[in-house]
N, C-alpha and C positions, 0 to 999 in steps of 0.2 A: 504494500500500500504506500503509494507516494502521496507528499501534500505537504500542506503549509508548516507541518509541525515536523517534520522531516530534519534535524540535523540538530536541532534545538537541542543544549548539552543537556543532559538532568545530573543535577549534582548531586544528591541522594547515594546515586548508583557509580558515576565517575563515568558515565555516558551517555547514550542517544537514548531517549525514551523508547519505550519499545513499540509504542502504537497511540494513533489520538487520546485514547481511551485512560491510558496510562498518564500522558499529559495533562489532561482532563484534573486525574483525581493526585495530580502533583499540584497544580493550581489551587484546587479546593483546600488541599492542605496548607499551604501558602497564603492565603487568602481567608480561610476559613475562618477565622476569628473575626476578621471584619466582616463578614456576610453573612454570618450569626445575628452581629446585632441590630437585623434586618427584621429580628423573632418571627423567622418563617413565613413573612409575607411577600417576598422576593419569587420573582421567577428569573430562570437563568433560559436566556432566548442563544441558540444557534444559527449561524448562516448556516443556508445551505452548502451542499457542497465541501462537507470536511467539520464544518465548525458543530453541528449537533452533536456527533460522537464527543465530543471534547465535554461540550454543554451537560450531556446527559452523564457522563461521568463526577463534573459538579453538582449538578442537580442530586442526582442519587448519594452520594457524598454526605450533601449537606441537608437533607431533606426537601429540597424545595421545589418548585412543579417546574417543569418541562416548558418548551416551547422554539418558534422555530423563525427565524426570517429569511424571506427570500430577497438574493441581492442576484446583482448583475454587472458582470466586467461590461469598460466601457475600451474595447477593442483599439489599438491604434488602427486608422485608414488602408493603410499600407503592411500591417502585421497586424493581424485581428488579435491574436494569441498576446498580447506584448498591453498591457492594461494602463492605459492612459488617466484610468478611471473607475469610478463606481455609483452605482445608484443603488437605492433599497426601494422598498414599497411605497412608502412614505415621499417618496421625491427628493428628498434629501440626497444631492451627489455629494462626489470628493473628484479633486484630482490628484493624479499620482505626483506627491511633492519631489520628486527625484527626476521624472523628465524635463528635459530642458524647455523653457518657453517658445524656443526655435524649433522642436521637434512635437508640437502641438498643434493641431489643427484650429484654424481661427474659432474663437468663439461661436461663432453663428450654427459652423459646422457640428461642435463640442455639442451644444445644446441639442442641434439635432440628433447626434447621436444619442446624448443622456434622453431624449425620448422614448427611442427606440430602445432603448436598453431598459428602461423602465416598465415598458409594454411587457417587455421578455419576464423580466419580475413578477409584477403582478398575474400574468396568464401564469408562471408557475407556482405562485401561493396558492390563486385560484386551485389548479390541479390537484393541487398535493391536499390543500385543506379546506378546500368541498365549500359547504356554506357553512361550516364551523368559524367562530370566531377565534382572533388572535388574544392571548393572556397578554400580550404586549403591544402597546402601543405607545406612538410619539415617540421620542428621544430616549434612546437606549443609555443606559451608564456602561462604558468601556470597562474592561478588565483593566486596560491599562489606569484607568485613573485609582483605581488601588493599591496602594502598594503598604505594605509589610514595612516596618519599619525596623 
């Protein structure tokens, strides 16, 4: 299984974590004291594509409910695979802080892609979670804004 968690050291062990899953409930432990004093009213939401196994290994971890968002790379022009960008459900993009501004497609264009790439989104929440509603909504809190002190 290749993916985002791939190469990531785990110090625990003096190596690579063995699988998302693994990552997952290294995070929770790391973290677990701050997301505690949440008293189990917290959901831990996953992107698709890699990031739920992670999720669901917190969630189960720390007791807390499941959940899932759908996001969408926003393809360079010229090398679709090469992510310029992002969009979630919400409308909310990003772009890649590390492309150069010279290797970005004009705005006009950008927007239209974060369109298109949004469509791609929402048609796959839609799919995947029917006319169930999402436990998350609005503005997610990053993992990264926690940090262990």
């Amino acid at each position: 299984m290749g993916g985002f968690l791939d190469g990531i050291w785990n110090r625990q062990s003096g190596g690579r974590y063995v699988n998302r899953y693994d990552a997952g409930r290294a995070i929770a432990s790391m973290f677990g004291d701050e997301i505690v004093k949440i008293e189990g009213r917290g959901v831990v939401a996953g992107l698709l594509r890699g990031g739920v196994e992670v999720a669901a290994a917190i969630a189960n971890d720390l007791g807390l409910s499941l959940d899932f968002r759908a996001v969408r790379k926003v393809g360079h022009p010229f090398q679709p695979e090469f992510a310029i960008g992002a969009v979630d459900i919400s409308g909310i993009s990003v772009r890649n802080p590390f492309v150069s501004p010279l290797d970005m497609p004009p705005d006009e264009e950008f927007d239209r892609m974060v369109g298109r790439a949004l469509e791609q989104a929402r048609e796959l929440e839609r799919e995947i979670r029917g006319e169930g509603k999402p436990l998350t909504t609005g503005f997610l809190l990053p993992m990264t804004a926690l940090r262990p002190d």
